[in-house]
C-alpha positions in Angstrom: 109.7 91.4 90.4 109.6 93.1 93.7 112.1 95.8 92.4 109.9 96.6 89.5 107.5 98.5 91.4 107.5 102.4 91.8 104.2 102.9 93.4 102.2 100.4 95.8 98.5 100.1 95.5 95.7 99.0 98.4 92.1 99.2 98.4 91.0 101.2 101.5 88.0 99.2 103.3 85.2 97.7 100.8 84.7 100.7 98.4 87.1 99.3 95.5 86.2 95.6 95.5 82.7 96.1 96.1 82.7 98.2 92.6 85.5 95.6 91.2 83.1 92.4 91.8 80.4 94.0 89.5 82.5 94.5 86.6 82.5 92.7 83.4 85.7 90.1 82.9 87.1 92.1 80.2 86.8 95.1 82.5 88.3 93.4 85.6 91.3 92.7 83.4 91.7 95.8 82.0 91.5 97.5 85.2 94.3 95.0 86.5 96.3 96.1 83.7 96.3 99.5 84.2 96.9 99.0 88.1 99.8 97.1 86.8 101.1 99.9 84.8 100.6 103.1 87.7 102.6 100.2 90.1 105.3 99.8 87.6 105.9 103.0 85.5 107.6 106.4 86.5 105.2 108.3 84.3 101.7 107.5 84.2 99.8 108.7 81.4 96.9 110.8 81.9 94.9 108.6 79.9 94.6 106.2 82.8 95.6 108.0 86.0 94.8 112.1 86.4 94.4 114.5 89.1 91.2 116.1 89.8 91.2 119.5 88.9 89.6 121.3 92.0 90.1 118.3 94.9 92.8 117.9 97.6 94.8 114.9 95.9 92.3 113.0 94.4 93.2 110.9 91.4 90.8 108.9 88.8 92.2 106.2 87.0 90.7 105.9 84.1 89.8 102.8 81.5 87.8 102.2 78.3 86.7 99.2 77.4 84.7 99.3 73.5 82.2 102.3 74.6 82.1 102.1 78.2 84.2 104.5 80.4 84.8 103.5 83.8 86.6 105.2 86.7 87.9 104.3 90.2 89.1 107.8 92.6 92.5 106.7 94.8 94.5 109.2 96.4 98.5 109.2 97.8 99.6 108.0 101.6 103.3 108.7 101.8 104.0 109.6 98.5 104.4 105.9 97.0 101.3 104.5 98.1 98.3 105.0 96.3 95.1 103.9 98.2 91.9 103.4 95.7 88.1 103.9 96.6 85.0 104.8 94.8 84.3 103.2 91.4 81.7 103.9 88.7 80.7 103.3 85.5 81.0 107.1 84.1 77.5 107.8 81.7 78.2 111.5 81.0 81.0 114.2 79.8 81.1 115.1 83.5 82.5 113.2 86.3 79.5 113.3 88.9 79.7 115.7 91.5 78.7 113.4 94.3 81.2 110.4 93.5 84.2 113.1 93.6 82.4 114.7 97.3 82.1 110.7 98.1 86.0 110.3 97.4 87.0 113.2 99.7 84.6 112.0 102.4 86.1 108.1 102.4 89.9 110.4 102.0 89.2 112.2 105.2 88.1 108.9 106.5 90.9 107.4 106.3 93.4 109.7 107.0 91.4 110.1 110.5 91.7 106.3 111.4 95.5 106.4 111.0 
């Protein structure tokens, strides 16, 4: 299976896990899946992983589950590794100002502990 993977994906500190451990089971697993899929696939849909228009390299990835909308910033390290954050449960048309500002801070972050 080892092969299979185009991309490898770590959780930087508590940020993801602490946002994963509140999520519905049907959430959790749909987020697995579509970790799954930006690990294994060359081409990523948009649907689930985008680039923020106006940031340095940040990326959501992005899943619906019925009516909810959730989304989870990550960045790159060395091109193949994608590093997630900041979750939230995403309640308006706009992604919130202060969780994109949150997922440069916790970028720069780590970036300067390297």
């Amino acid at each position: 299976m080892e092969g299979n993977f185009k991309r490898s994906i770590v959780y930087y500190k508590h940020y993801y896990l602490d946002f994963f451990e509140t999520l519905k089971p049907e959430v959790k697993n749909k987020f697995n899946w579509t970790l799954q899929l930006i690990a294994t696939i060359d081409r990523v849909p948009e649907k689930y992983f985008k680039h923020i228009t106006g940031t340095d390299g940040i990326y959501e990835i992005r899943v619906e589950v019925g009516s909810s909308i959730y989304r989870v910033f990550s960045f790159f390290d060395k091109g193949k590794l994608v590093v997630l954050v900041n979750g939230f449960q995403k309640k308006t048309n706009k992604t919130p100002k202060k969780e994109i500002e949150l997922a440069e801070k916790i970028k720069k972050a780590y970036f300067n502990e390297k």
